[in-house]
C-alpha positions in Angstrom: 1.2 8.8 -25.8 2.1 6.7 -22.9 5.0 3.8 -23.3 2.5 1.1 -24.1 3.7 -1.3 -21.2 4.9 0.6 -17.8 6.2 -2.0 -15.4 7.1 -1.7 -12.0 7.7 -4.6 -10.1 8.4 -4.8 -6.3 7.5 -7.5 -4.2 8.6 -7.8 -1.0 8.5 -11.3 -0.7 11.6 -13.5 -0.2 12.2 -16.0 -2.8 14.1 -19.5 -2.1 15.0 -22.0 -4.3 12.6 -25.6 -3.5 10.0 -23.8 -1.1 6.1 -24.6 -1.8 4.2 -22.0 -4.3 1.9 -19.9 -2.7 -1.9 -19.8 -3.7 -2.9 -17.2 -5.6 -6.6 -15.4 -5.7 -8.0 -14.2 -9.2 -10.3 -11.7 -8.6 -13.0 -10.3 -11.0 -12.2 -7.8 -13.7 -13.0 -4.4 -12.0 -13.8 -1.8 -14.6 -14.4 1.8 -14.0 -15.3 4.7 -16.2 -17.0 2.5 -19.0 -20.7 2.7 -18.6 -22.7 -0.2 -17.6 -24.3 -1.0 -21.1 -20.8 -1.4 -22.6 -19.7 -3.4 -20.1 -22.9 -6.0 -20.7 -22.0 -5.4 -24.4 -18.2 -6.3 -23.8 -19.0 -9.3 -21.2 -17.9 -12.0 -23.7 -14.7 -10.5 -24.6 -13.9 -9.9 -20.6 -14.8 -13.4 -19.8 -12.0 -14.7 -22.7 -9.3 -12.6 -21.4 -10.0 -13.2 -17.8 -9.9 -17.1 -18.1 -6.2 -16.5 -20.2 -4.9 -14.8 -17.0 -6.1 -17.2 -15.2 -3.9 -19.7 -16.9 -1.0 -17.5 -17.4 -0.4 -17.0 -13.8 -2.0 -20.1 -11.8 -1.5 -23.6 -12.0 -5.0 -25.9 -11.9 -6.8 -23.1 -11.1 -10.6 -23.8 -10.0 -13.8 -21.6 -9.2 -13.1 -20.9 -5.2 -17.2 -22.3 -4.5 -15.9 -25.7 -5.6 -12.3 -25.8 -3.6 -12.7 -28.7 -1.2 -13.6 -28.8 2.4 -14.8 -24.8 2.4 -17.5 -23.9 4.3 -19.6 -21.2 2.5 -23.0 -19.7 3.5 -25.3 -19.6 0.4 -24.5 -16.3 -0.6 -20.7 -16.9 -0.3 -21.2 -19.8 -2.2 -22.5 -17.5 -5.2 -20.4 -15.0 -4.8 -17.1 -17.5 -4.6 -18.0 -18.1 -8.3 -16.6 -15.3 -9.3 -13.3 -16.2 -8.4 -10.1 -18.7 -8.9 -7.4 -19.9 -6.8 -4.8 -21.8 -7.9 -1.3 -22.4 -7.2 1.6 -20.1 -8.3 3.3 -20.5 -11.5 6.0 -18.7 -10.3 7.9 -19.0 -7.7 5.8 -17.2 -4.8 5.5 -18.7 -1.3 2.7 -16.2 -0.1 -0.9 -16.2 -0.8 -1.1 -13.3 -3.2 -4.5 -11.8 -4.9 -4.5 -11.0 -8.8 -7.0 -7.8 -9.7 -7.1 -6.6 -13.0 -8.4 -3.7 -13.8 -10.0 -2.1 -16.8 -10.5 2.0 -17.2 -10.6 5.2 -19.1 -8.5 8.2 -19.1 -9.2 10.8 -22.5 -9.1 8.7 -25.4 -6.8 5.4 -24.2 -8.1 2.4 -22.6 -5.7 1.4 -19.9 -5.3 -2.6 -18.3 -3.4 -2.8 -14.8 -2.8 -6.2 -12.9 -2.3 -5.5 -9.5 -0.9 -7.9 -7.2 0.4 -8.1 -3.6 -0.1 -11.0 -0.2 -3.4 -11.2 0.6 -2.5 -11.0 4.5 -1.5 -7.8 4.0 -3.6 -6.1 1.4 -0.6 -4.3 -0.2 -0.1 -3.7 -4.3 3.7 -4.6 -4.8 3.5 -5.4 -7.9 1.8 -3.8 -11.0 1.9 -4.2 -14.3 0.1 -1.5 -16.9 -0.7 -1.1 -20.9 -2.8 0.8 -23.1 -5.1 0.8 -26.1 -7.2 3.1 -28.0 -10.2 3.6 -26.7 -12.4 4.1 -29.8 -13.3 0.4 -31.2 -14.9 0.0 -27.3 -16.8 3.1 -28.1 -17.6 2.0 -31.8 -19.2 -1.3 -29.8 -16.9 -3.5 -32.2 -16.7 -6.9 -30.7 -13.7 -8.5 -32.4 -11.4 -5.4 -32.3 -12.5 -4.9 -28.4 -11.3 -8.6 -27.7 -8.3 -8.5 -29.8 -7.5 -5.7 -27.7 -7.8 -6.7 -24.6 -6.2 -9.6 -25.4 -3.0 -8.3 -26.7 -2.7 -5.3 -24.0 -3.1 -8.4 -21.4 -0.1 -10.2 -23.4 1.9 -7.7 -22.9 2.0 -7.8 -19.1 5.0 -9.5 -17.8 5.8 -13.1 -15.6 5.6 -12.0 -12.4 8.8 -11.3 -10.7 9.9 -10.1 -7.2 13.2 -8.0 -5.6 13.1 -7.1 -2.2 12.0 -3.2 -0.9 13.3 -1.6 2.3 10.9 1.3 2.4 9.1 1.6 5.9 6.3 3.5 3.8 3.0 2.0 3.5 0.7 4.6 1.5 -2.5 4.9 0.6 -4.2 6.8 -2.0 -7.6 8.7 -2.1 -9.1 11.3 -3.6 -10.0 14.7 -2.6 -12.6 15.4 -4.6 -14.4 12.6 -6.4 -16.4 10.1 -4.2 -14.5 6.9 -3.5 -17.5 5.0 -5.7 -14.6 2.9 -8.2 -17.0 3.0 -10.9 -17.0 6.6 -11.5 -13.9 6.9 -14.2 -10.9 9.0 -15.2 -10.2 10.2 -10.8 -9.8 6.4 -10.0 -8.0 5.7 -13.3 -5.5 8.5 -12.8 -4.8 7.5 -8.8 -4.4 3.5 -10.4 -1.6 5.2 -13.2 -0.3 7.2 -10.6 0.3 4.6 -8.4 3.0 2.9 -11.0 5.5 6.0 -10.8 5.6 5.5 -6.5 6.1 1.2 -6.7 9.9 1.9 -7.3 10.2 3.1 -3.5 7.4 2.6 -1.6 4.5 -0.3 -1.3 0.9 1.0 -1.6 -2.4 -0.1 0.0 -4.8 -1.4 -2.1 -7.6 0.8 -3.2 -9.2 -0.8 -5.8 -11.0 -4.2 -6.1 -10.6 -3.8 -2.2 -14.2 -5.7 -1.7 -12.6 -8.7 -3.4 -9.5 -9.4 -1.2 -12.0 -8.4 2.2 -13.9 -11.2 0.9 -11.2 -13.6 0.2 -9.8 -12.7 4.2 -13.1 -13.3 5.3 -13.2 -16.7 4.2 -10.3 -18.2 3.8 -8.5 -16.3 6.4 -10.9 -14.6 9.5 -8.5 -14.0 12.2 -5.5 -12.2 9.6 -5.8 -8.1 9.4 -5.6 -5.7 6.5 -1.7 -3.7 6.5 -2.8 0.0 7.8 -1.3 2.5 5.8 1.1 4.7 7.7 1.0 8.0 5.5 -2.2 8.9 3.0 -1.3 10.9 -0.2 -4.6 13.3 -1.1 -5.1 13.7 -4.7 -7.3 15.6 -7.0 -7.9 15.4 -10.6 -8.9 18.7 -12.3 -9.8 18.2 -16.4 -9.7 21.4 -18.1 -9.1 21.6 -21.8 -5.6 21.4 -22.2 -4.0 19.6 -19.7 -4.9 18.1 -16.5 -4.5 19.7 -12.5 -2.9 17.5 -10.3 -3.1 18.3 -6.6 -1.4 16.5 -3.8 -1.3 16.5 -0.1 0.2 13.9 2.6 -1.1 13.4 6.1 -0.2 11.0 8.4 -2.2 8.2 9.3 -2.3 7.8 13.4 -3.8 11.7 14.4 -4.7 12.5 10.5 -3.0 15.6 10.2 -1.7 17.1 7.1 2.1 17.1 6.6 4.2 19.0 4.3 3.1 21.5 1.5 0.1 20.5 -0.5 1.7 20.4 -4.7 0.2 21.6 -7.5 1.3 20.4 -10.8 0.2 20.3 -14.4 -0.2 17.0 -17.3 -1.1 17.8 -20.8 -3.4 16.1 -22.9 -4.3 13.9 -24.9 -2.4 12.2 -21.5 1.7 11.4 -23.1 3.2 11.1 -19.6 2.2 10.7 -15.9 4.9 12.9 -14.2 4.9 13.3 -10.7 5.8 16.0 -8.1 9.2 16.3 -7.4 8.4 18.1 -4.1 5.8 15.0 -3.6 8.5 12.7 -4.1 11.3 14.4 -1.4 8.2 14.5 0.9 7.9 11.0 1.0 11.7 10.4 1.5 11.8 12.7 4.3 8.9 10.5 5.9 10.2 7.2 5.2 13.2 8.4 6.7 11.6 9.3 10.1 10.2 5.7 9.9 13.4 3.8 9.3 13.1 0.5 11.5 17.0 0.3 11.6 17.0 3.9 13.4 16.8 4.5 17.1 14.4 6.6 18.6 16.2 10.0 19.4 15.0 12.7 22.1 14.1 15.6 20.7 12.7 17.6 23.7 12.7 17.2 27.4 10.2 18.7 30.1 10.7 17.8 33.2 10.4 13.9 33.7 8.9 13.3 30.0 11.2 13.3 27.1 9.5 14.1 23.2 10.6 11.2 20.8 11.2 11.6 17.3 9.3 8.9 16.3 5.9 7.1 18.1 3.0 5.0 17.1 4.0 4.4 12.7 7.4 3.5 13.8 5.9 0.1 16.0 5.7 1.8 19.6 2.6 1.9 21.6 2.0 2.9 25.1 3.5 1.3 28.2 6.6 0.3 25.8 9.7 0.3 27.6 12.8 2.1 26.3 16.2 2.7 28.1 20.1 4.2 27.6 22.9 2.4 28.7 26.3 3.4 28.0 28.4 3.9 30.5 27.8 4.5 33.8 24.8 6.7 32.1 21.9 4.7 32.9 18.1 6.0 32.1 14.7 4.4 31.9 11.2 5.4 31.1 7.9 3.9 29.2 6.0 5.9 26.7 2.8 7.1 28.2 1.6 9.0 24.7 1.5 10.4 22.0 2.0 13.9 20.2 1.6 15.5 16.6 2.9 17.9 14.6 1.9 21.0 16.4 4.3 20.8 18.7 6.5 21.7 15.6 9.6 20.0 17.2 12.1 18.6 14.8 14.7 15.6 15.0 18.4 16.1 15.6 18.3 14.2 12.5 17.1 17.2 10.7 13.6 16.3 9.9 10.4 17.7 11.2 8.4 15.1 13.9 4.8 14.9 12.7 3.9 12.2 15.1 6.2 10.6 17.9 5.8 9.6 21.6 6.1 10.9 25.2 8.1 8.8 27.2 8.2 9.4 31.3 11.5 8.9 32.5 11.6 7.1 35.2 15.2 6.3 36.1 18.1 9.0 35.0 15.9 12.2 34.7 19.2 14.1 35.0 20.8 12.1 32.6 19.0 12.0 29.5 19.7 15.3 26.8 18.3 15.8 23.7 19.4 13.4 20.8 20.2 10.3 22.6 19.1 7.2 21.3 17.0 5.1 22.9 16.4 1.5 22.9 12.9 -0.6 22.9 13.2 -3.4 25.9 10.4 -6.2 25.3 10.2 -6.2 29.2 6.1 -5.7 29.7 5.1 -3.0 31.2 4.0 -2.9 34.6 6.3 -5.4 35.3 5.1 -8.7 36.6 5.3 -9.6 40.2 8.4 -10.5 41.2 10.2 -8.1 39.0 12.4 -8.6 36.1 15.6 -6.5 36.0 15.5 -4.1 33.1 17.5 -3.6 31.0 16.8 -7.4 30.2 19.8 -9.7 29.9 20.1 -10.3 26.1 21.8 -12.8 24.5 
């Protein structure tokens, strides 16, 4: 069976001693897999639990239709109900969402809190337990709430260490329609999710509706984090053990990257593993998207030089980029973009599965293949009268 209480905890919010607490957003339990009769049947016993993590995590927590001076339509207004917001207990200084989650996989009933800033829409921080599933199925009230309650205890404080990982994934499935309410598929992803929190931060994919809701009315103008690479998964159940298929693509042209991995989880379910391959796939990615790394040519043709890295790094077109070093002096802005079947790799070793074409325009003799380039934040055309580039910096 499954270590009762998986925890994973990454945050990527900075912590300092004295700063404000952030606001945080309870968001209705989202249950999936459990049909709709049971959940009328178990409504009470979700209602006690919910209101204990509400004040577990947030400090005078209040229904969001009664917080003061926000303007909802009528149907906002009944919708808000369903929701808290209250000030952190902790020490967070970032509006953050709470989504629990209640689902099914075989025979165990699993709990997840999800959590992450709400300007950003991404899960860095998850905690996970489990319970039998049969006294849900057996429709017995007390031993349904007592445990729910006790899988909910044993969810940790939440706590935050900083993550480097330029990653931002997202999860789908292959398969199964993306309908939350359909069972085991979603369950599964949600589980799965906890063994990739250690390196990487993940896009929210369930309770989604929620936190677009609480953007939409508390915060209109913010956007949702893209994610920057996709992992595909699909969920076979045959009678033994379950399938597990993965596949990456990258997010800016959608193509698929890497080898698709195939790999198998007996049951009764005793241990999520995950791909090793899948794993070294997404190091080799975050690698090509390291913010502290230069962009390096990779190929030249003619007056346009092939970066390895474009659009999921930060650059977009008409960016400026330059070499000085010397009396070597070369210029250029990126005019596009290219995939991976141009099959070019970095001098760093890794294959490019997106990056961007830069025309040179200044030192078209000078540039070779692995120099580094760096971004100038001069625009691009350049204002009338011009501003020497490279720009003086302090």
């Amino acid at each position: 069976m499954l270590v009762s209480i998986a925890i994973l905890i990454f945050l990527s919010t900075s912590l300092a001693f004295g700063q404000q607490a952030g606001t945080g957003y309870l968001m209705p339990w989202k249950v999936i897999g459990i049909d709709a009769d049971r959940q009328f049947w178990m409504k009470d016993a979700l209602e006690e639990s919910w209101q204990a993590i509400r004040d577990r995590y947030l400090n005078q927590g209040v229904p969001l239709d009664e917080v003061e001076g926000l303007k909802l339509t009528i149907n906002q207004k009944h919708h808000a109900r369903l929701f808290v917001q209250g000030k952190a207990r902790d020490q967070a200084n970032t509006d953050f969402f709470l989504q629990p989650i209640l689902c099914r996989i075989d025979d165990q009933a699993y709990t997840f809190l999800q959590s992450g800033p709400i300007r950003t829409g991404l899960v860095n921080y998850s905690a996970q337990s489990t319970f039998p599933i049969q006294g849900l199925l057996d429709r017995d009230q007390d031993v349904t709430k007592n445990q729910i309650n006790n899988a909910i205890n044993k969810w940790p404080e939440l706590q935050r260490s900083p993550r480097k990982s330029p990653l931002k994934l997202k999860l789908a499935l292959k398969r199964s329609s993306n309908d939350s309410n359909l069972g085991a598929d979603h369950c599964l992803n949600v589980a799965f999710s906890q063994k990739l929190f250690a390196q990487h931060p993940i896009q929210q994919f369930v309770g989604t509706e929620n936190t677009s809701f609480i953007k939409k009315i508390m915060m209109p103008q913010q956007r949702l984090s893209r994610a920057n690479r996709t992992i595909h998964l699909d969920w076979r159940k045959l009678d033994d053990r379950w399938q597990a298929y993965g596949e990456i693509s990258e997010s800016v042209f959608g193509n698929w990257i890497g080898e698709a991995v195939t790999w198998n989880i007996k049951r009764p379910l005793q241990e999520l593993v995950t791909a090793e391959k899948l794993i070294a796939q997404l190091a080799l990615e975050a690698q090509a998207l390291d913010p502290e790394s230069s962009p390096r040519v990779a190929s030249i043709y003619g007056a346009w030089a092939y970066l390895d890295k474009g659009r999921a790094w930060g650059l977009k077109v008409n960016d400026r980029v330059y070499i000085e070093s010397g009396d070597k002096r070369v210029k250029g802005h990126v005019v596009g973009f290219f995939g991976p079947r141009k099959g070019l790799r970095s001098t760093l070793g890794y294959p490019i599965h997106e990056g961007a074409i830069v025309f040179v325009r200044t030192g078209q003799k000078a540039i070779r293949i692995g120099d580094a380039l760096t971004f100038d934040p001069t625009r691009y055309p350049a204002p009338w009268p011009p501003v020497p580039t490279p720009i003086d910096r302090p």
